[in-house]
MARPA-468297 format. One record per residue: y, z, x of N, C-alpha, C in turn; residue number from 1. Coordinates in steps of 0.2 Angstrom, whole numbers, plus 5000, padded with zeros to 4 digits. Layout:
REM MARPA-468297
   n_py   n_pz   n_px   ca_py   ca_pz   ca_px   c_py   c_pz   c_px     i
      Y      Z      X       Y       Z       X      Y      Z      X   NUM
...
//
This chain:
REM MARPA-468297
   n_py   n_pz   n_px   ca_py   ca_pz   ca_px   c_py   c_pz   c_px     i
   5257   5521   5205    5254    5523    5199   5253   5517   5195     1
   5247   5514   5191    5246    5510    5188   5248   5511   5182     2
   5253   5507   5176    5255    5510    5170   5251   5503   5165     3
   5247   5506   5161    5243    5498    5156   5250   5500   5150     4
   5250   5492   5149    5256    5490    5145   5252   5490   5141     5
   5254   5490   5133    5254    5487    5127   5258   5485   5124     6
   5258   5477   5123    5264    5473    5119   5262   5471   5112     7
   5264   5472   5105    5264    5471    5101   5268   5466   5097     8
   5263   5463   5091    5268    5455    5090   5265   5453   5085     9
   5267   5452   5079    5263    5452    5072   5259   5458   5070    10
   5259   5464   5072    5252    5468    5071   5246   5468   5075    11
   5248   5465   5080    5243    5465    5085   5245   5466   5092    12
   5240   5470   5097    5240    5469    5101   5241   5464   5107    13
   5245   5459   5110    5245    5454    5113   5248   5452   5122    14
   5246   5448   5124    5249    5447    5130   5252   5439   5132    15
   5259   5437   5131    5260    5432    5132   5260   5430   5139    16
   5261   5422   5143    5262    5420    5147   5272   5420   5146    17
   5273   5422   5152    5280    5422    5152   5284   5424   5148    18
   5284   5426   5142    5286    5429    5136   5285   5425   5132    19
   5284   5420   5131    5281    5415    5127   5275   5412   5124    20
   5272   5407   5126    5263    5409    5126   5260   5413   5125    21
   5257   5414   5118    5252    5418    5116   5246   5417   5121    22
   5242   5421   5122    5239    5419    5128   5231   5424   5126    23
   5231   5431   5125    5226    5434    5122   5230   5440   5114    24
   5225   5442   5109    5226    5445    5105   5221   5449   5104    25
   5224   5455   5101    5216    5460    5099   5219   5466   5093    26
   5215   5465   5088    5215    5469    5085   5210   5476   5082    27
   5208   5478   5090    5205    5483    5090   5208   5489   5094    28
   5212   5492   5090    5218    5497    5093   5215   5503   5094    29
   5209   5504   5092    5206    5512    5093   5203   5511   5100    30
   5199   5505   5101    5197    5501    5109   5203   5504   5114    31
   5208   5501   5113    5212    5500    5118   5216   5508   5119    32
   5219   5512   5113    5222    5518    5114   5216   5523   5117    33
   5211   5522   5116    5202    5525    5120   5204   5524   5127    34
   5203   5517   5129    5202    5515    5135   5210   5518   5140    35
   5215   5520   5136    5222    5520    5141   5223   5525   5141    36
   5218   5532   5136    5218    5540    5135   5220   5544   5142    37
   5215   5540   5148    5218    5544    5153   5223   5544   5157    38
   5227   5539   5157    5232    5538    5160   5238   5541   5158    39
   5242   5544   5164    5250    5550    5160   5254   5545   5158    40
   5254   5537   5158    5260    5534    5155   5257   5529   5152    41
   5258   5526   5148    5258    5519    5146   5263   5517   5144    42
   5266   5508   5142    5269    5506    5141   5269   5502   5135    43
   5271   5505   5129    5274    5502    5122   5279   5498   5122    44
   5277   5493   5120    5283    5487    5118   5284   5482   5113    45
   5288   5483   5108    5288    5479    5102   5291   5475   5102    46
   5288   5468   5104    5290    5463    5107   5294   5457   5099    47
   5291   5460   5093    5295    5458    5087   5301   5460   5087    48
   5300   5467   5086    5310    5467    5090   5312   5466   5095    49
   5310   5467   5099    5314    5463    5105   5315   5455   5103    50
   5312   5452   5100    5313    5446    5098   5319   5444   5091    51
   5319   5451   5088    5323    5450    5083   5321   5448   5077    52
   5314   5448   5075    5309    5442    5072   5306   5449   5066    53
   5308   5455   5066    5305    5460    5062   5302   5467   5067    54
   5297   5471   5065    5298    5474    5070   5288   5478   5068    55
   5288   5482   5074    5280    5486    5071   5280   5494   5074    56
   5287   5496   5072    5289    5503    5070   5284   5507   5066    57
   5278   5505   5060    5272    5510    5060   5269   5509   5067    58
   5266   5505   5069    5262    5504    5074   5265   5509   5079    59
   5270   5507   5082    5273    5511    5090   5272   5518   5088    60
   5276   5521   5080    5272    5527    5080   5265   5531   5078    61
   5262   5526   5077    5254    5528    5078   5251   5527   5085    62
   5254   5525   5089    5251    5524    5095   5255   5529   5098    63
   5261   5533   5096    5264    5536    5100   5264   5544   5100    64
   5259   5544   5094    5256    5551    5096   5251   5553   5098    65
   5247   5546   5099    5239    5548    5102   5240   5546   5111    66
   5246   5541   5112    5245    5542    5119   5253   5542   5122    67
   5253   5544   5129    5259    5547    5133   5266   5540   5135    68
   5268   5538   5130    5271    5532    5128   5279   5530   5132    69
   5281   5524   5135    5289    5525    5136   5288   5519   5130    70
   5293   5517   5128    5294    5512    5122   5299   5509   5122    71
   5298   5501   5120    5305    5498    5119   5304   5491   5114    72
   5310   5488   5116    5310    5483    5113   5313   5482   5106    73
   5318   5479   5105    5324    5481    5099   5326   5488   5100    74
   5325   5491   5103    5331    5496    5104   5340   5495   5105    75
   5343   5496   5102    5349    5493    5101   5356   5498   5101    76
   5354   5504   5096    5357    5512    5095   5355   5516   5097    77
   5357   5522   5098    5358    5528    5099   5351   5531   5094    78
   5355   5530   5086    5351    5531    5080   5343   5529   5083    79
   5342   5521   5084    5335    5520    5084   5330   5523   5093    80
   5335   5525   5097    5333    5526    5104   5330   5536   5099    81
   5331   5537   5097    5331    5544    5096   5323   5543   5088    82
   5325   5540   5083    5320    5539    5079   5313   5536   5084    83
   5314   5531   5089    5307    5532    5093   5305   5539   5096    84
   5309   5541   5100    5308    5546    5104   5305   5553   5098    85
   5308   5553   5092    5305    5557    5087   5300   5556   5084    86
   5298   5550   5085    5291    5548    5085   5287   5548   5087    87
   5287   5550   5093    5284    5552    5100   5282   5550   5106    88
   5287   5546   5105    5287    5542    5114   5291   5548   5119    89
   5288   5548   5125    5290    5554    5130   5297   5550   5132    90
   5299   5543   5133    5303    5540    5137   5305   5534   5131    91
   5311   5531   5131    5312    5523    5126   5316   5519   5133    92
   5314   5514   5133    5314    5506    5137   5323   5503   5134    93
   5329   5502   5135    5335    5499    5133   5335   5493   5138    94
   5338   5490   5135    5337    5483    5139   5342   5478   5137    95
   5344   5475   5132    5350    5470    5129   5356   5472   5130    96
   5354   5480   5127    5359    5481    5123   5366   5486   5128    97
   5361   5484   5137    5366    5487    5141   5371   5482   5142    98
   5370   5475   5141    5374    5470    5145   5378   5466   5139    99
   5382   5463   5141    5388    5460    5137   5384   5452   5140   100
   5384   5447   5135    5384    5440    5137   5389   5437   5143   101
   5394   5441   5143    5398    5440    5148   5397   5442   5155   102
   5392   5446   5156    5390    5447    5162   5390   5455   5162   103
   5396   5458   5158    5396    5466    5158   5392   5470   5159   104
   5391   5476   5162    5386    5482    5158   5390   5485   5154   105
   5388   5488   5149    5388    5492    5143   5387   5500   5147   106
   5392   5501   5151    5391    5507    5155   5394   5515   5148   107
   5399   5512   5145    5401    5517    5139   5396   5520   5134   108
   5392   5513   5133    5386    5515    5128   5381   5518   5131   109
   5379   5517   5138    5373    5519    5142   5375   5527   5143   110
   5380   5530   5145    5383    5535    5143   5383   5539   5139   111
   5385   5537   5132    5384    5540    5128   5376   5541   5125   112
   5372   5535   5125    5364    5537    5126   5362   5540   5132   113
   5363   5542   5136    5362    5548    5141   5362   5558   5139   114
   5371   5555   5135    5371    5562    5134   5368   5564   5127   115
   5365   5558   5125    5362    5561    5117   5355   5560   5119   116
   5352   5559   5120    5345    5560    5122   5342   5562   5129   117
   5345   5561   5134    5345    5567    5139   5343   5561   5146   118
   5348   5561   5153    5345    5554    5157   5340   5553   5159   119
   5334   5559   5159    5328    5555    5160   5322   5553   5155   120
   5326   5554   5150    5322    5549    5143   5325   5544   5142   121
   5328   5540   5146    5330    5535    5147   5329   5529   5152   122
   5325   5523   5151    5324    5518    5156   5326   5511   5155   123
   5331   5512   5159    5335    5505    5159   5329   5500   5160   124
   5330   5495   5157    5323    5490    5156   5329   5482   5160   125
   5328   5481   5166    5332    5475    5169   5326   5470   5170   126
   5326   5465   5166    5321    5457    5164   5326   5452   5168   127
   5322   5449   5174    5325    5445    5177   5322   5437   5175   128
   5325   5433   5177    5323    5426    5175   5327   5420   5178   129
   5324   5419   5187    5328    5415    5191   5333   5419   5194   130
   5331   5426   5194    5335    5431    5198   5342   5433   5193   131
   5344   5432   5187    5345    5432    5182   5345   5437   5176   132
   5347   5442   5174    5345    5445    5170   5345   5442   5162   133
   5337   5444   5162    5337    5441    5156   5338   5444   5148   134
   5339   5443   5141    5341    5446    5136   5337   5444   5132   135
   5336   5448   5124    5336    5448    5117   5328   5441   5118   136
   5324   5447   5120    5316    5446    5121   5316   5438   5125   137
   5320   5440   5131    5320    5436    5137   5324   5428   5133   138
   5325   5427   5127    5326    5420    5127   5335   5420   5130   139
   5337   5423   5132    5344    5424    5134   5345   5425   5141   140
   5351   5423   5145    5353    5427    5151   5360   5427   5150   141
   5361   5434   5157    5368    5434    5157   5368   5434   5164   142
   5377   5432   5167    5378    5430    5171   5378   5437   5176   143
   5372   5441   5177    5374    5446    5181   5366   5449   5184   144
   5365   5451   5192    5358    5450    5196   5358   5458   5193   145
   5349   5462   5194    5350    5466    5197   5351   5471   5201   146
   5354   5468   5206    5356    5471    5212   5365   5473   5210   147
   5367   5467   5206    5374    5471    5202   5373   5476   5195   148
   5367   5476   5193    5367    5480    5187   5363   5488   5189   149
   5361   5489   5194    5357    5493    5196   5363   5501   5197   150
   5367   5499   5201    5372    5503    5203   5376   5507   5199   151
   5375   5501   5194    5381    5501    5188   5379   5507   5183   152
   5372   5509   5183    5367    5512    5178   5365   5519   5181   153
   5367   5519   5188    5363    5524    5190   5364   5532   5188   154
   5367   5533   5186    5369    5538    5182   5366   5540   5176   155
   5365   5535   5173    5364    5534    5165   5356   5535   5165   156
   5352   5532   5169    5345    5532    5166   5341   5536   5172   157
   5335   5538   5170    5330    5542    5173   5326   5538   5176   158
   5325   5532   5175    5321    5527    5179   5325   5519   5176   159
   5320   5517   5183    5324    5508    5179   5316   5503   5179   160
   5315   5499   5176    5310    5496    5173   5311   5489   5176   161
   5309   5486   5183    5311    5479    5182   5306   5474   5181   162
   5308   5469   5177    5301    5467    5174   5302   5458   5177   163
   5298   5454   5180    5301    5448    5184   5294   5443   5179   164
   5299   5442   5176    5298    5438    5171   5297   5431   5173   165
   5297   5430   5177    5294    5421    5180   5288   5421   5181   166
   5285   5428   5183    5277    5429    5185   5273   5433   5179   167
   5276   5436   5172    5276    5437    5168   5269   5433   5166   168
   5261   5437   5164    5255    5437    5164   5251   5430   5166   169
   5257   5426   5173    5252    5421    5176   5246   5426   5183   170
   5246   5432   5182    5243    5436    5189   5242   5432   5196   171
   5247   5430   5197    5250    5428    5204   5253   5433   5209   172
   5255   5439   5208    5257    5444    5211   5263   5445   5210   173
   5262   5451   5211    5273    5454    5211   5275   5450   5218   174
   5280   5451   5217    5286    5448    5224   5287   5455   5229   175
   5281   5458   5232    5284    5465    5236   5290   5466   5240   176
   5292   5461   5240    5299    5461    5246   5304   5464   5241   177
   5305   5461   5233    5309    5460    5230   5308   5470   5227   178
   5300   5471   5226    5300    5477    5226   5304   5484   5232   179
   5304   5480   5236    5306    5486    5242   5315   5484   5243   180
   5316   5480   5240    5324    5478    5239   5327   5481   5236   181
   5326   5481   5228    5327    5486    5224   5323   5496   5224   182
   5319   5497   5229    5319    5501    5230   5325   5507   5233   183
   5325   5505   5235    5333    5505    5240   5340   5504   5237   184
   5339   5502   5232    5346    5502    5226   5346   5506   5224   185
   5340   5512   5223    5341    5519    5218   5336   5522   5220   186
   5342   5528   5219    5336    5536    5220   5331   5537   5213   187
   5332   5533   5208    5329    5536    5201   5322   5533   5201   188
   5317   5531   5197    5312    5531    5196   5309   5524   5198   189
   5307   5523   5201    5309    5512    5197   5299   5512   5197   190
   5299   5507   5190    5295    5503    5190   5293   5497   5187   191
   5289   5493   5191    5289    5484    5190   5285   5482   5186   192
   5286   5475   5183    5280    5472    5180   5281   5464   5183   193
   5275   5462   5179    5277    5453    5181   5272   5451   5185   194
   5265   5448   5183    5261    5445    5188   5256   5451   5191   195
   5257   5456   5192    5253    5462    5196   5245   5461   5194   196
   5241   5460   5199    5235    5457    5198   5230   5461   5201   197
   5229   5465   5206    5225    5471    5209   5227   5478   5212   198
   5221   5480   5213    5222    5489    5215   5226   5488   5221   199
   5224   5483   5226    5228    5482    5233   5235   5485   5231   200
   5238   5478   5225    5245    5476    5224   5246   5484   5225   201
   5243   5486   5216    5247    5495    5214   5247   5497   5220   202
   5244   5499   5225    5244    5502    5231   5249   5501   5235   203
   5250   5496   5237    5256    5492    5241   5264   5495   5238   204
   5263   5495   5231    5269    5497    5227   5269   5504   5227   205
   5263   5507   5227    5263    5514    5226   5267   5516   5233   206
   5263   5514   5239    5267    5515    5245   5274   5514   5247   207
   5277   5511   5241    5283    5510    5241   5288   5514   5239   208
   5283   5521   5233    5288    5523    5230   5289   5520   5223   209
   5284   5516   5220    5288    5510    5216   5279   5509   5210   210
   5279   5511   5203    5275    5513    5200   5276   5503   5198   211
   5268   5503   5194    5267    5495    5192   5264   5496   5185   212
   5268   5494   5179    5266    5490    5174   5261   5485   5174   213
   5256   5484   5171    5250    5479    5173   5246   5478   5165   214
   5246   5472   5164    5245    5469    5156   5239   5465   5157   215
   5240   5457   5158    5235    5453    5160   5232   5454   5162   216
   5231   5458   5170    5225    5459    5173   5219   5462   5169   217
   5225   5470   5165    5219    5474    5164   5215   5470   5155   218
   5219   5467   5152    5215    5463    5146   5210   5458   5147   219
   5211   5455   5155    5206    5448    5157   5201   5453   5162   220
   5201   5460   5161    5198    5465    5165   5196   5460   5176   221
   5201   5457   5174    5202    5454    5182   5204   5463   5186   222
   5206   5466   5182    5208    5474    5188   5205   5479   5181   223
   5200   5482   5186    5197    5487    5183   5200   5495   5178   224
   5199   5498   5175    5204    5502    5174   5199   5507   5169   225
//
């Protein structure tokens, strides 16, 4: 299944290269919530909080009643995991706030967010970066792959989100091998971003078992939708 992203940054809708590079903007948000209507998921991401930098908490919940939403991005508590969801994201995106800089998971707190909002309104969001887990709107890593953090979670979340951040809106293609690797680490839902560039690809991925997040392509309309 194809999921169209929308990342937000300043009040706008945006697509960075690598998380970095501003790359395209648009501030025609009735355009885009239009175009994404028929889709059962999309993917909201406040990439100001995930950055730490402020945040666009009217926005996520304006766009989270008109469309069928998971959300993330500065999610950090309990409190703010449940005020999205009350907003009306079907699903919230956790990410940072699983792992310790020391390489830990935060298996205590993923737990306790489990049993307060329910596991599968919960998607562990692992951002990798040179194989890597990356942090706190990717500018960060900690010493731990997902292949060690997957296992660790599987109880906790209803789906896992791996997002491969080195291919992040160059549409060079996902890593399918890396797809069907992690596929096999978990019976829960997984789905990937990072480069996904055609219907082939989503297909390939679909055949996997394995749903695609897809940003660049669908803005530079290189994949039709």
């Amino acid at each position: 299944m194809l999921i169209p992203s929308i990342d937000l940054l300043g009040g706008r809708i945006v697509q960075l290269v690598q998380g970095e590079k501003l790359r395209l903007a648009f501030d025609d948000f009735e355009y885009w919530i239009e175009k994404f209507s028929k889709f059962p998921l999309v993917q909201l991401i406040d990439l100001d909080a995930a950055m730490r930098q402020g945040d666009n908490s009217d926005l996520v919940a304006r766009i989270a009643k008109r469309l069928p939403v998971q959300a993330g991005g500065g999610i950090h508590s309990i409190d703010r995991a449940r005020q999205v969801l009350d907003a009306g994201a079907r699903r919230v995106i956790i990410g940072s706030a699983l792992f310790s800089e020391q390489g830990a998971v935060h298996t205590k707190f993923a737990a306790e967010l489990a049993a307060s909002v329910g596991v599968e309104r919960v998607v562990a969001g692992i951002d990798t970066k040179n194989g890597k887990i990356a942090v706190k709107g990717w500018k960060a890593q900690v010493a731990l792959t997902p292949d060690e953090a997957i296992p660790q979670l599987e109880a906790y979340a209803g789906t896992f989100l791996y997002t491969h951040v080195d291919g992040e809106g160059l549409m060079q293609g996902f890593p399918i091998e890396t797809a069907a690797r992690l596929r096999k680490l978990t019976q829960k839902k997984l789905i990937v971003a990072g480069g996904i560039r055609s219907q082939p690809e989503v297909d390939a991925l679909d055949a996997l078992g394995v749903d695609a997040v897809v940003g660049m392509a669908v803005y530079t309309e290189l994949l039709a939708v």
